[in-house]
N, C-alpha and C positions, 0 to 999 in steps of 0.2 A: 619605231616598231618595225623592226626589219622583218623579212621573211624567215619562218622559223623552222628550220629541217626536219624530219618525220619523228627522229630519235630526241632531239627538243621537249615537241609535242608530248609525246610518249611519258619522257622522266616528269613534266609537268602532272600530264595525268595521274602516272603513280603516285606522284608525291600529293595532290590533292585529296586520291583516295585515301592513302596512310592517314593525309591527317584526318577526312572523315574518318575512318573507323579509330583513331586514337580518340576521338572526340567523343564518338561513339562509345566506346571502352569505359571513357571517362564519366559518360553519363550512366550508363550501367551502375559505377562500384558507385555514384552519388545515390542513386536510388535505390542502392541495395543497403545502405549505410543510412536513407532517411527511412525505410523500410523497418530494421533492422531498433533503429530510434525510438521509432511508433509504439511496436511492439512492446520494447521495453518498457515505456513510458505507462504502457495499457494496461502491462502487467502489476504496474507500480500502484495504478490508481484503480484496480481490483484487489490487490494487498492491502491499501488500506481502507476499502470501503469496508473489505473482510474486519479490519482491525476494528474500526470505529463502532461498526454494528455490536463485535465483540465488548470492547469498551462499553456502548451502553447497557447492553444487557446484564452487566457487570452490576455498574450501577444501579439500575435497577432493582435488583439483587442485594444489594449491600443495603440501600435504601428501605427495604421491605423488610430483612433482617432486621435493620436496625430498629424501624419503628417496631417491629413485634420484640425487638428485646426491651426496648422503655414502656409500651403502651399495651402491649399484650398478655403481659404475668399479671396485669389486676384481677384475674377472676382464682388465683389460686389462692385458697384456702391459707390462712396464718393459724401455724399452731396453736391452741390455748395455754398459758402461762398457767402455771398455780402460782398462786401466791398462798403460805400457810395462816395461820391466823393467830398464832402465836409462835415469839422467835426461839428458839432453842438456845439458851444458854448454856456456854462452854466453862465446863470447872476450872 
């Protein structure tokens, strides 16, 4: 480990900082990128709680139609048929 002249020291310096702040740099665009991930992901799993909620309600719906279309027309009224009481004969 010789003795290291001022200008040695110096380029050592600078080039430690550089690589601090490249490192630095580096860690910025990683957390602006998991940052960035989050977000989206949040977005994702509020789109479909949106959907699902949509979906059941759907169902619901479709289910409640359905039983009033088989179980709900019982109280309507059926025409009366005549029947005559004798048949008319065709010449």
């Amino acid at each position: 480990m010789g003795t290291e002249t001022p200008n040695d020291i110096d380029r050592v310096a600078i080039a430690e900082h550089a690589q601090r702040m490249a490192e630095q740099s580096a860690l910025r665009r990683v957390r602006k990128a998991l940052d960035g991930m989050a977000e989206t992901e949040g977005a994702k799993r509020q789109t479909l709680r949106y959907v699902l909620i949509a979906c059941a309600v759907l169902a619901v719906l479709a289910i409640w139609l359905s039983w009033e279309l088989v179980f709900g027309v019982r109280d309507v009224p059926k025409p009366a048929l005549k029947v005559p009481d004798t048949l008319q004969r065709k010449p």
